[in-house]
GUFI-148821 format. One record per residue: x, y, z of N, C-alpha, C, CB in turn. Coordinates in steps of 0.2 Angstrom, whole numbers, plus 2048, in hexadecimal, padded with zeros to 3 digits. Glycine has a CB too. Example, Ala and Ser with C-alpha at 12.3 -4.5 7.8 and 13.67 -1.06 7.14 Angstrom:
<kolses>
8427E482783E7EA8278427F08278397EA82D8407F58238447FB8248408008278467FD81D
</kolses>
This chain:
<kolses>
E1A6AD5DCE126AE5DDE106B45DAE106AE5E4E0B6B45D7E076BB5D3E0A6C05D9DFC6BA5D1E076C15DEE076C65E2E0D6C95E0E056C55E9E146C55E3E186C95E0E1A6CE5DAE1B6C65DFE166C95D5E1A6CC5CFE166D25CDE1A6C65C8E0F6D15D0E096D85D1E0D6DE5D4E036D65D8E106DC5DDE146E25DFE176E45DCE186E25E4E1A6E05D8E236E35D5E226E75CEE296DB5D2E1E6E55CDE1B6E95C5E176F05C8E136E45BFE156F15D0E106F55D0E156FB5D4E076F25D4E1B6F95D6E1F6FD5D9E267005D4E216F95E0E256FA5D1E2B6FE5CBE2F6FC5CBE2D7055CCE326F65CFE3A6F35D2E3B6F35C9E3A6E85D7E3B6F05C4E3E6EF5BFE3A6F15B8E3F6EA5C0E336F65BCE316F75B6E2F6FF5B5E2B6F25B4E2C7035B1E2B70A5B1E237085B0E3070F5AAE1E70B5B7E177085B3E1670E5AFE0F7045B8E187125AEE1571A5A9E167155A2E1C7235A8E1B71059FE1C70D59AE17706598E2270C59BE1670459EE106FD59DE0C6FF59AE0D6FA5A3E076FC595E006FD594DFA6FC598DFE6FA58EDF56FF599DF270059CDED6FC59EDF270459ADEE6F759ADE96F159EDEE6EA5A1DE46EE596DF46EC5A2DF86E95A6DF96EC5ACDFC6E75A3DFA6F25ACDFA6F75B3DF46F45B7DF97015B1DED6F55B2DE66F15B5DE66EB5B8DE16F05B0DEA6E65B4DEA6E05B9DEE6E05BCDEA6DB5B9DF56E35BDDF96E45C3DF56E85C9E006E95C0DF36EB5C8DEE6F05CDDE86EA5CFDEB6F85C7DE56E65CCDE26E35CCDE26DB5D2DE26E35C6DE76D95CEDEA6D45D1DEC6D65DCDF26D35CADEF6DB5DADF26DE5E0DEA6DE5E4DF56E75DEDE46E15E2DDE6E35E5DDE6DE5E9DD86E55E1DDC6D85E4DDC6D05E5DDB6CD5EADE16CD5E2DE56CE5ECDE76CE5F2DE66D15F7DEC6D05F3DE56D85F7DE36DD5FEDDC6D9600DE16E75FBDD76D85FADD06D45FCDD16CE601DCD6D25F7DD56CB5FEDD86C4601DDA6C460BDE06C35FBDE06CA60ADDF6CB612DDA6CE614DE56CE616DD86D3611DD26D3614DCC6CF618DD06D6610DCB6CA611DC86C3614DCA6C161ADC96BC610DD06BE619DD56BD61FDD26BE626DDB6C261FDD66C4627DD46C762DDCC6CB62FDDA6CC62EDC76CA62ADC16CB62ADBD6C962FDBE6C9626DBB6C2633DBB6C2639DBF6C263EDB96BF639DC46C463DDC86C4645DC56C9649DD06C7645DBF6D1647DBF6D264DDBA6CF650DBF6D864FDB46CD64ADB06C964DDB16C2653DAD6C8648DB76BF650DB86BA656DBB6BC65DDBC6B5654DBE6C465CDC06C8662DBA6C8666DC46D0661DB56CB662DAE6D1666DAB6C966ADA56D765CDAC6C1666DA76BC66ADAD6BC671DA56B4665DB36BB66FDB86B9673DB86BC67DDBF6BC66DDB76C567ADB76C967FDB06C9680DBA6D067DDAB6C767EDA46C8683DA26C1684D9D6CC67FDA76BB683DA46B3686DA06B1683DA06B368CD9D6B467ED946B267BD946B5674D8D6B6680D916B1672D8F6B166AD886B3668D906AA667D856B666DD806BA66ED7D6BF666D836BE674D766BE664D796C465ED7A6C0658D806C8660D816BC65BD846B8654D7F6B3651D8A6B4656D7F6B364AD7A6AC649D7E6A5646D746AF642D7B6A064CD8169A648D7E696641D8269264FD7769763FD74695638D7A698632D6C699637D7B69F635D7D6A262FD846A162ED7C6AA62FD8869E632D8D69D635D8F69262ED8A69D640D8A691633D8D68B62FD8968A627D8C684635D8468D624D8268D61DD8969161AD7A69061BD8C69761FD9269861AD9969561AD9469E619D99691620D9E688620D9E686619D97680624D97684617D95680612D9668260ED9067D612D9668960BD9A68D605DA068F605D96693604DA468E609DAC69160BDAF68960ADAE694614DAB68360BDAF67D60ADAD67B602DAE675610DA967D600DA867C5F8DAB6805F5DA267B5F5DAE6875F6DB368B5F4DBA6885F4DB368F5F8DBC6865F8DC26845FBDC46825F4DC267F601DC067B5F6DC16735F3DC26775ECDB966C5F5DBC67A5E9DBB67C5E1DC067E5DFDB66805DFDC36855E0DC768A5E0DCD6865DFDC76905E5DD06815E3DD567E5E5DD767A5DDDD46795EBDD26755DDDD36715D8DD16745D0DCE66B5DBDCD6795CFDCD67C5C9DD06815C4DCA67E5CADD56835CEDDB6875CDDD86915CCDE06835C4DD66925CDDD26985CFDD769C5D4DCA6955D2DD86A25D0DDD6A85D2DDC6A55DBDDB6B35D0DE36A85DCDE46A85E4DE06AA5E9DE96AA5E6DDE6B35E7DDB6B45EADD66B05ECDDA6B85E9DD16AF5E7DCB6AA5E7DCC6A45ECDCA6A75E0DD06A05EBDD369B5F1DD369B5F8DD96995F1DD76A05F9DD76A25FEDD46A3602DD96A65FEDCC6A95FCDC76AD601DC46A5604DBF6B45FCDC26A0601DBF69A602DC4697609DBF6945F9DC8697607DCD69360FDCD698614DD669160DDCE69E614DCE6A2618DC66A261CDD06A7615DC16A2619DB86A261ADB869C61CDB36A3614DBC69661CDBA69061EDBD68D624DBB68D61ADC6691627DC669362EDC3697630DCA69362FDC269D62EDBB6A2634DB769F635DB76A8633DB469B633DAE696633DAC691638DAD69362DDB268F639DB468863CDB768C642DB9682638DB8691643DBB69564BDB369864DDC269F649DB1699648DAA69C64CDA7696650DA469D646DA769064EDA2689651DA6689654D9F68164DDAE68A655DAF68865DDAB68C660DB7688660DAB69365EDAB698664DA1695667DAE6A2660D9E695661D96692663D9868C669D9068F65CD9C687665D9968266CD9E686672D9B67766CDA268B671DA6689678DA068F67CDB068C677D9B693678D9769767CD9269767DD9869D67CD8E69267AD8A68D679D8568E680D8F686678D7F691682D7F692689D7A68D68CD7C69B68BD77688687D76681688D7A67C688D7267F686D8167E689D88678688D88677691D9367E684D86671692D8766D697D81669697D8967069CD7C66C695D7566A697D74662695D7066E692D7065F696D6E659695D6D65668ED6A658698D6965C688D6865D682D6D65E67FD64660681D7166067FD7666467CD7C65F678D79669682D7B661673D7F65A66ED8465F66CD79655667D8B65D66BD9166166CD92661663D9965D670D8F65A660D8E65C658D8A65F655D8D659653D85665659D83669657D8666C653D8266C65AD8C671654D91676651D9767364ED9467B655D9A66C652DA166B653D9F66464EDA566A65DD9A66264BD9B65E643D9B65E63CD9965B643D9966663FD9B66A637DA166B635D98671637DA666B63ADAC66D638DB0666634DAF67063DDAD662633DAF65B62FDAB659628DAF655635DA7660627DA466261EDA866261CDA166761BDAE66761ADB2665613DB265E610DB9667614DB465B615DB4654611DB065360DDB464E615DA965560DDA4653606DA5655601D9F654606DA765C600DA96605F9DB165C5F7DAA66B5FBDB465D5FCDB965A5F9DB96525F6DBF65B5FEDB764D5FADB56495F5DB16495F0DB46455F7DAA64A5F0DA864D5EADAE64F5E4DA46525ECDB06545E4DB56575E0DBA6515DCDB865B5E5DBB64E5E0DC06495DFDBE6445DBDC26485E3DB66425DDDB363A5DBDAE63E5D3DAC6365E4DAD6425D7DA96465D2DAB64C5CFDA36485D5DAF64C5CADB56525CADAD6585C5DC06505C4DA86555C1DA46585BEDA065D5C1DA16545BCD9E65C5C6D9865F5CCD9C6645CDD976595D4DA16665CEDA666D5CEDA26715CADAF66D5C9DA06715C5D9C6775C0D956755C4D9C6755B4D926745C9D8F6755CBD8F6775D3D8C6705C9D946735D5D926755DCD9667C5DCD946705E2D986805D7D9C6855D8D9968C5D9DA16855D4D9068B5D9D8A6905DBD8968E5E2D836905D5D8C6895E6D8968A5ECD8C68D5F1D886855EED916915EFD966965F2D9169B5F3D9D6985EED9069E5ECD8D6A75EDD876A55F0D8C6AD5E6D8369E5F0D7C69F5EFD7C69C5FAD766975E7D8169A5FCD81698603D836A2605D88690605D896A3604D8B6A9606D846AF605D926AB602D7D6AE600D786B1602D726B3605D786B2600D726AB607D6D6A960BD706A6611D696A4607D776A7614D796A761AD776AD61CD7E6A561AD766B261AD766BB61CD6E6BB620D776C1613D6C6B761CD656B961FD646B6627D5E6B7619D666B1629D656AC62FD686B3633D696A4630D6D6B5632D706BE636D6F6C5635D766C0634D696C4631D666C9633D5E6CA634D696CD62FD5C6C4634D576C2639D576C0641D536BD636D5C6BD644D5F6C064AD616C764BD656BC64CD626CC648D656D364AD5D6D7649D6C6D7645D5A6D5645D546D7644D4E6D564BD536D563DD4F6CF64CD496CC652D4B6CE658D496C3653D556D165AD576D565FD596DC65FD5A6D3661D576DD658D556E5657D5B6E9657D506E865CD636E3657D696E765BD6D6E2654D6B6E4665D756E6653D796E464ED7F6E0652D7B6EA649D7F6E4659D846E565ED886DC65FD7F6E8665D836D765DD876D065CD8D6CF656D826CB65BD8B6D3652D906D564CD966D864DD8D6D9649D9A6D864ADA16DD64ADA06E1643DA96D7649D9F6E8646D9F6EE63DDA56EC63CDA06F963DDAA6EB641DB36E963EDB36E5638DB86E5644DB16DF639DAF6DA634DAC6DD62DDAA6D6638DA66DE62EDA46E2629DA76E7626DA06E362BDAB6EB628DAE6EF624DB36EC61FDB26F3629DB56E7625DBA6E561DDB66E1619DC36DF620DB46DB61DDAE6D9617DAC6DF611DA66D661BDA86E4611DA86E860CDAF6E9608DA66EC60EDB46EC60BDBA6EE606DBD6E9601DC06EF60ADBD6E2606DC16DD604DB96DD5FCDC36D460ADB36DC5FDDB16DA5F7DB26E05F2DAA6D95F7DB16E75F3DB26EB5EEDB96E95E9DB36F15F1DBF6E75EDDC66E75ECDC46DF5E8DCB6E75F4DC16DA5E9DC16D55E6DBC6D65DFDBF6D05EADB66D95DEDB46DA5D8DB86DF5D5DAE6DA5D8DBC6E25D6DBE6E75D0DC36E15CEDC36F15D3DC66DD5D3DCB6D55CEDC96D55CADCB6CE5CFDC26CF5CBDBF6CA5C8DBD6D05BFDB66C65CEDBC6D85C0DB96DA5BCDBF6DB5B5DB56DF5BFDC56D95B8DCC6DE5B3DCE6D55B4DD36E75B9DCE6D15B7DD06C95B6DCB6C55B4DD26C65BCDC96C45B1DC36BF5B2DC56B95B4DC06BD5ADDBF6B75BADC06B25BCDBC6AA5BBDC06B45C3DC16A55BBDBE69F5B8DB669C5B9DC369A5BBDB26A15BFDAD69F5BEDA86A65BFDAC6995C2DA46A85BED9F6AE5BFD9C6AD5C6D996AE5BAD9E6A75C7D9C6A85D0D9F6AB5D6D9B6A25D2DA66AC5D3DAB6B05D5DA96B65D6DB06AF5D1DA66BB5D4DA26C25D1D9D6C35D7D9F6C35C8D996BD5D8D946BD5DED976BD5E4D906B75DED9E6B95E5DA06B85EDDA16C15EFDA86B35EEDA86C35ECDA66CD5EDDA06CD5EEDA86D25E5D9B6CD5E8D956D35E8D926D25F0D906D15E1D916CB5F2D8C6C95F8D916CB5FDD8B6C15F8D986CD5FDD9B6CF602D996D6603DA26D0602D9B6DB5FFD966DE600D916E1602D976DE600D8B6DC600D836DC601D846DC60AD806D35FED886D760DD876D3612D896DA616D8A6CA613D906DC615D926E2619D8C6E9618D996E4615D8A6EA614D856F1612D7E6F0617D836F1608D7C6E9616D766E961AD776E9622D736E3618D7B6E6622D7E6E762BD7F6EF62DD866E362CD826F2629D846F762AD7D6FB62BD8A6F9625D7A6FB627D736FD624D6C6FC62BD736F861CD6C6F562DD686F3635D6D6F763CD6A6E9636D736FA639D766FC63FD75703640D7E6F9640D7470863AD7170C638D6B70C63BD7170B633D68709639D5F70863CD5D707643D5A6FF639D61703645D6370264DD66709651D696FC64DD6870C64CD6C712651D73710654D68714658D7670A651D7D708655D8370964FD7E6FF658D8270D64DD8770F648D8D71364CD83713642D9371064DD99715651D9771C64FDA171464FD97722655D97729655D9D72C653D9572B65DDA0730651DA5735651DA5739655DA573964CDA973A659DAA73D65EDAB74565CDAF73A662DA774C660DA675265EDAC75565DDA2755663DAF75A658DB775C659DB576365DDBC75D651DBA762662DBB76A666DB9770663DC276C667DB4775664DB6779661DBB77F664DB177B660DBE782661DC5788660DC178D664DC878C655DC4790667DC579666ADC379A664DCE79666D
</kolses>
């Protein structure tokens, strides 16, 4: 796998990088970033599904924004897969497409009109059987790729806003995980310095980063505004 051959060039097992030229040190260095972005993605919501997990409720949380980026993590997936689009890129799409689908369990499982007489369980829980549309599409329609492959960055931008008109209408960020967001930001920095030393097979690729970090800066930025930005704690003063 690339990653390998990335470590191994970037640690030296068999090579001297003072001797490599310098635009391969770049994509070795590059390629590596790739990766780091990639688990970053990964584990990007875990604390957020901790923070729903430990308070019962998804409170805060917005499920709009939740499932429009469903709909852009399974057109990722499916695209990236079949177009053959570096790993990282795959990944970030499969990995966003199980955080996505852990989220709707967690809405209907806290759902606080789940029992009610109104309360239809496909609310949340029949989204998670969308991929099936990109992927056939793809398949029947292998063309529509060069098209539907803008509905990633253009969902992942206008999913942000359904989340931060709930933090704004409750004037609190506190449904949010900064945890999340932290890495969300790192992982995009770490992914566009990639895409900028790799080029990637499509320019839409350069939007997924950039909106990561959009989506992290502005949260951070309402939490800011809000006054819940974590404190540093005073250091002792010395004798």
């Amino acid at each position: 796998p690339p990653v390998f051959g990335a470590l191994e060039r970037l640690v030296g097992a068999n090579y001297d990088m003072a001797f490599l030229p310098e635009t391969l040190r770049d994509t070795a260095l590059a390629e590596v970033c790739g990766y780091v972005a990639t688990v970053c993605f990964l584990v990007q919501y875990v604390p957020q599904t901790l923070h729903n997990y430990r308070r019962k409720s998804v409170e805060g949380f917005s499920s709009s924004s939740i499932i429009i980026k469903l709909v852009g993590a399974a057109f990722l997936s499916v695209n990236a897969t079949l177009l053959r689009e570096t790993w990282p890129i795959a990944l970030y799409g499969y990995a966003n497409l199980i955080q996505h689908s852990v989220f709707l369990l967690q809405f209907h499982a806290y759902d606080v009109n789940k029992g009610g007489k109104d309360y239809q369980p496909s609310k949340y829980l029949g989204w998670l059987f969308f991929p099936i549309l990109p992927a056939t599409l793809a398949v029947v329609f292998p063309s529509t790729m060069q098209i539907t492959n803008s509905i990633k960055p253009i969902t992942q931008l206008l999913s942000h806003w359904p989340q931060l008109a709930v933090c704004w209408k409750t004037k609190s960020t506190l449904g949010c995980s900064l945890t999340s967001q932290a890495l969300n930001l790192f992982g995009g920095i770490l992914g566009l310095y990639m895409c900028l030393v790799i080029a990637p097979k499509s320019w839409t690729s350069y939007m997924l980063y950039v909106n990561s970090m959009f989506q992290a800066l502005s949260l951070f930025a309402l939490a800011a505004w809000f006054h819940e930005l974590p404190r540093r704690k005073a250091l002792p003063v010395l004798p």
